[in-house]
C-alpha positions in Angstrom: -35.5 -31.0 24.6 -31.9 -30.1 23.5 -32.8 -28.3 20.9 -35.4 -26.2 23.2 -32.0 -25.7 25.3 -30.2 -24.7 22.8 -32.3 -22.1 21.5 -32.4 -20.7 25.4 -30.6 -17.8 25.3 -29.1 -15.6 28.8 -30.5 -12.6 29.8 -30.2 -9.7 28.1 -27.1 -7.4 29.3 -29.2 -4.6 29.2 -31.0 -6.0 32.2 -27.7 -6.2 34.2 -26.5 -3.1 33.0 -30.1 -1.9 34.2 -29.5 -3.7 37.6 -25.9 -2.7 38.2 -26.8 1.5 37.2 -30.2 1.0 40.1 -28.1 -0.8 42.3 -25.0 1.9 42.0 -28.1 5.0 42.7 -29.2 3.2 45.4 -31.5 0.7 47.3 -33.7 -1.8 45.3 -36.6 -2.9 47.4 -38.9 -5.8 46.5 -42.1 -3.9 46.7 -40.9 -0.6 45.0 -39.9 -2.8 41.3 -40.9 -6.8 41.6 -40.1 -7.1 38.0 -36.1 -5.8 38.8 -36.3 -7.6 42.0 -37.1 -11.1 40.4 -34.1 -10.3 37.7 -31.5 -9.3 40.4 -32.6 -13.0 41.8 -32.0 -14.2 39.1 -28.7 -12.6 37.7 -27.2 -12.5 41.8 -24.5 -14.0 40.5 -23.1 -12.1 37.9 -24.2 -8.7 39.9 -21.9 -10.0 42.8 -18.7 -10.6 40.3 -19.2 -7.1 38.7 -19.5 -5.2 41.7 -16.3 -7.0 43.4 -14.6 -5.4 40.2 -15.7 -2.0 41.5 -14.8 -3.1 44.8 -18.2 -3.2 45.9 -20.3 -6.1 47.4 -24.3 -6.9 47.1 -26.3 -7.5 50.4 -29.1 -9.0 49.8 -32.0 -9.6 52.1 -34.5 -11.9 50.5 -36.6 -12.0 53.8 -36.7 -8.4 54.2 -37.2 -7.4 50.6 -34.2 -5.4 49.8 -30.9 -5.0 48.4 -27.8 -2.4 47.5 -24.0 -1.7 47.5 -21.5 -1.6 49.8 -17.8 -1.4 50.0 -16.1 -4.4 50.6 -14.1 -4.2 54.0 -10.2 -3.5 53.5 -7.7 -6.0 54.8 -4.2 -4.3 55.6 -2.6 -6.5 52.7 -4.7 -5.3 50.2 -3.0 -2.6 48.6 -4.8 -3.1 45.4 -8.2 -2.3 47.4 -6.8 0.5 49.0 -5.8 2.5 45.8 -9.4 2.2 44.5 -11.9 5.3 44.5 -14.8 5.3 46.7 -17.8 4.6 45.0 -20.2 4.7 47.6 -19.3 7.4 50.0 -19.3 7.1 54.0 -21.6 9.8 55.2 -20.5 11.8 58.3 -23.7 12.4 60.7 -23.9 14.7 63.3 -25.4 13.8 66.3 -29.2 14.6 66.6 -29.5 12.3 63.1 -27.1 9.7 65.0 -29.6 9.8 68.2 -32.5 9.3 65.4 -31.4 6.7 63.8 -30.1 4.6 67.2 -34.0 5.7 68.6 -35.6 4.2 65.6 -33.6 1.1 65.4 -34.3 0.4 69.3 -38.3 1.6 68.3 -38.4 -1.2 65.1 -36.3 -4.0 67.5 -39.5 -3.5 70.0 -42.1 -3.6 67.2 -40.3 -6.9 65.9 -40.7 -8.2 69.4 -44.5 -7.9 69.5 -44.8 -10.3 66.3 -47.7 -7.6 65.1 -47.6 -6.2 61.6 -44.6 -6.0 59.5 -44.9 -1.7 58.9 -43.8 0.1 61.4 -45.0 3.9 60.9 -44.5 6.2 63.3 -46.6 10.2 63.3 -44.1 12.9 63.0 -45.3 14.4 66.4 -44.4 10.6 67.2 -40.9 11.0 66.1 -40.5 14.1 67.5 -41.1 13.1 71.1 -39.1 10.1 70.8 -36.1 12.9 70.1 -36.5 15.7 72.2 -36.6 14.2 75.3 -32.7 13.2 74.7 -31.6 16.9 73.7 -31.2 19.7 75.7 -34.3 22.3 76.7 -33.6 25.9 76.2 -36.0 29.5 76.0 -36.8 28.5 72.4 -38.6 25.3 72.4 -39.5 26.3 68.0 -36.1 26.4 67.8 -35.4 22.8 69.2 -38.2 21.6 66.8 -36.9 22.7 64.1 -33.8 21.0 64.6 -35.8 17.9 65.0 -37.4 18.6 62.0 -33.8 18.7 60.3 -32.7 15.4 61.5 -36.0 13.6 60.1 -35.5 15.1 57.1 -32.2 14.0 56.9 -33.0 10.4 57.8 -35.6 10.4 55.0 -33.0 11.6 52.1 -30.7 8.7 53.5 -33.7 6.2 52.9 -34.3 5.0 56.6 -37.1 6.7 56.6 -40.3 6.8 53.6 -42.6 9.7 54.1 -46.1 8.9 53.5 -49.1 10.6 51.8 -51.4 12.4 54.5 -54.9 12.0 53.9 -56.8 15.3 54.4 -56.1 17.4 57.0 -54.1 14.2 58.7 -50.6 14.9 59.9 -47.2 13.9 58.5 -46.3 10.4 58.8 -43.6 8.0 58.4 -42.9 4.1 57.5 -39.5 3.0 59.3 -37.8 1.4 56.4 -36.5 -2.3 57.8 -32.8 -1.5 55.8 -32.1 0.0 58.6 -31.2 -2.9 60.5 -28.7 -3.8 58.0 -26.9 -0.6 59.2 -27.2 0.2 62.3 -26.3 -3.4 63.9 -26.0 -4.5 68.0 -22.4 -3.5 68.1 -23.1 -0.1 66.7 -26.1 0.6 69.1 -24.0 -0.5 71.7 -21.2 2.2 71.0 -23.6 4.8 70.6 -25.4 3.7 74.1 -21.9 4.8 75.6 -21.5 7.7 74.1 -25.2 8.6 74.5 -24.5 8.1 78.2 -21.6 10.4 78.5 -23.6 13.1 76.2 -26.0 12.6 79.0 -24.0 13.1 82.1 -22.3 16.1 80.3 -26.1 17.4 80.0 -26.8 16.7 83.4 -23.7 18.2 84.6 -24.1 21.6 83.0 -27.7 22.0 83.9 -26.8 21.3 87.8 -23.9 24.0 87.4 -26.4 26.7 86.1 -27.3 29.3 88.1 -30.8 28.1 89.5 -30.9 25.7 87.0 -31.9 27.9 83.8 -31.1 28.7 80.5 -29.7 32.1 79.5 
């Protein structure tokens, strides 16, 4: 047995370096690369106390299957934090991809509640719907969906969203990806609840101050 254990050797660096470089691109999810996914359980450890060097921390969901980088929250007396480079940037959003992403997070929060399947995939006419009904109607309703068409886009190059593969003739759909919920929490939905509300009176407003109530 001891010599069995000595003869044990750790696991390659090439498979951390391998972790770290996925993990630095971007999300690792269970079902997209088991095989990483069962070495990142397995080298946790040694990913966490590289990426604190970088100033970056792990989350990692075992229940939900996935994993990726953040930047470790700044305390006021760290100056050593706060001299070191971004590595993963924060992404301004504008607001229609905001409204998506606080509409999907509500959407997946009532699929959870029904206890049904674990996929939540939405059509893109689906999506759409969901969206427009918060934004404001002018002459050029193409126009509006195009924007629309924007913010899912959008959503789906920041990962929240996985386009699927139509079958024949079928249209567009979407999986909601469940990493969402590790960023767009309660306490950001309710923020964006208030401002949504304000956006809304503001739209309300104007359209009772139009002349006849119509566009121009």
């Amino acid at each position: 047995m001891e010599e069995q254990l000595s003869q044990a050797s750790p696991a390659p660096a090439a498979d951390l370096s391998a972790l770290l470089i996925g993990l630095l691109k971007g999300v690792l999810y269970r079902e997209g690369d088991e095989r990483q996914w069962a070495a990142l359980l397995n080298l946790q450890a040694r990913v966490r106390d590289y990426a604190a060097v970088l100033g970056l921390e792990l989350i990692l969901d075992e229940a939900e299957g996935h994993a990726f980088l953040k930047s470790r929250a700044e305390s006021a007396d760290d100056e050593a934090s706060a001299r070191l480079p971004r590595l993963v940037a924060r992404r301004p959003l504008s607001f229609p991809v905001s409204l998506l992403l606080a509409l999907l997070r509500k959407k997946l929060a009532e699929f959870d509640a029904g206890g049904g399947d674990t996929r939540l995939v939405l059509g893109r006419d689906d999506i759409v719907e969901l969206v427009r009904v918060f934004l404001p109607h002018g002459p050029n309703e193409a126009r509006l969906i195009d924007q629309i068409d924007s913010s899912i886009n959008r959503v789906v190059d920041l990962g929240f969203l996985h386009r699927l593969k139509p079958a024949a003739g079928a249209a567009a759909s979407y999986e909601v990806r469940r990493i969402l919920k590790a960023f767009v929490d309660a306490q950001w939905l309710g923020e964006f609840d208030a401002r949504l509300a304000a956006y809304q009176a503001q739209l309300n407003g104007a359209a009772a101050s139009a002349p006849g109530g119509d566009d121009e």
